[in-house]
Residue, then its C-alpha position, 0 to 999 in steps of 0.5 A: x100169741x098164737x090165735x089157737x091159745x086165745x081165751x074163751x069169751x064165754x069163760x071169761x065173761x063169766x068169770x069177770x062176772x062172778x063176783x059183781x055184786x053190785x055192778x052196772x054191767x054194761x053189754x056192747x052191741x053183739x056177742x059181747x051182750x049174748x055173753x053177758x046174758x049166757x053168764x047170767x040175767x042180772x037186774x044191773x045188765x043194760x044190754x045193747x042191741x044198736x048203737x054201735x060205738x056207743x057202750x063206753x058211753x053209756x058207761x061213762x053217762x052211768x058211772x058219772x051219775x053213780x060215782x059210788x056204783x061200780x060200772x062195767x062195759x063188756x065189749x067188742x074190738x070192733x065196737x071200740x074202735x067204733x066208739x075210739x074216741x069215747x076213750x079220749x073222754x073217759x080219760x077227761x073225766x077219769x070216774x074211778x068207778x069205770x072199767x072197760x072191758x075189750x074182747x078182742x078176737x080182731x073180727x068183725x063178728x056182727x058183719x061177717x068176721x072180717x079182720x079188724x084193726x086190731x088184728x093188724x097194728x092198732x093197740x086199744x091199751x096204747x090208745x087208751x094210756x094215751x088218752x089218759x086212762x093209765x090204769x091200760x092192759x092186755x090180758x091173755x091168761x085166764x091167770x091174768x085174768x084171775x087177777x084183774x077181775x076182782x078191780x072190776x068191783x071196786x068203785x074207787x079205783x078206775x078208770x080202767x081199760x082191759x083188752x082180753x085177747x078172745x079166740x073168734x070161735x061163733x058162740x050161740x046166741x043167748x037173748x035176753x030182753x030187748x026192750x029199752x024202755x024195759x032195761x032201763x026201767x029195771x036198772x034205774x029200781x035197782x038204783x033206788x030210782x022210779x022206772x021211767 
């Protein structure tokens, strides 16, 4: 695929969060987070601001103590080659009410846009069906994509894993709050659970 034809990672945040519901959306370290927060501040929005590697974790902990509650994670190629082994552990536990979204522009955004792995042979969908998540695709179409968000919200399903070829174009950066104790309070009322 030709790098000029890769997707808007705004436009396609947006539109993966169009509908959502009542989803837990998860933001990866980064530019993954500020397009979440740019497509909207949402009371089920857990943004992280360290940790990198750790969204598909913190995805996983969610969706196996909200079985019921759809869960998704937005993040970057270069945070989920960082947390590659939490696929091996999603795979494990197999909650149908995860899903996993990659945006994947093969840069290190967060430390100077150096090639990652993915832009050389590294194939997240491969490793992801290997470790037993077979509900694994690329998406490279804004049709494709059209298609796969709706399985976004469904909590019965899963898990699963989408890698979204994205171009490396430098978005602004959309802040949204940066307290933990405050994110984590908000998301566990929307659950129905006393803030901590």
């Amino acid at each position: 695929m030709n790098k000029n034809q890769r997707l808007d990672r705004r436009d396609v945040v947006a539109r993966l969060l169009k509908d959502r519901r009542e989803a837990v959306v998860i933001g990866g370290l980064g530019a993954s987070t500020y397009d979440i927060a740019a497509a909207g501040d949402h009371g089920r929005n857990f943004y992280l601001w360290g940790a990198m590697g750790g969204a598909a974790m913190i995805g996983l902990g969610v969706a196996l103590a909200q079985p019921d509650v759809p869960v998704v994670v937005v993040t970057g190629d270069g945070e989920m080659l960082m947390g590659m082994g939490a696929l091996a552990t999603v795979g494990q536990q197999r909650p149908a009410n995860l899903s996993i979204v990659v945006l994947d522009n093969g840069r290190y955004g967060e430390t100077g846009g150096q090639p990652s792995h993915t832009s050389g042979n590294t194939d997240l969908v491969a490793v992801a069906r290997a470790c037993g998540i077979a509900d694994a695709r690329e998406l490279v179409t804004m049709a494709e994509l059209e298609a796969f968000a709706p399985s976004l919200h469904a909590a019965g399903s899963g898990p699963r894993l989408a890698v979204i070829k994205i171009d490396d174009a430098e978005k602004e950066r959309v802040l949204a709050h940066r307290d933990g104790n405050f994110l984590v309070s908000r998301v566990r009322q929307t659950l129905g659970f006393q803030p901590i």
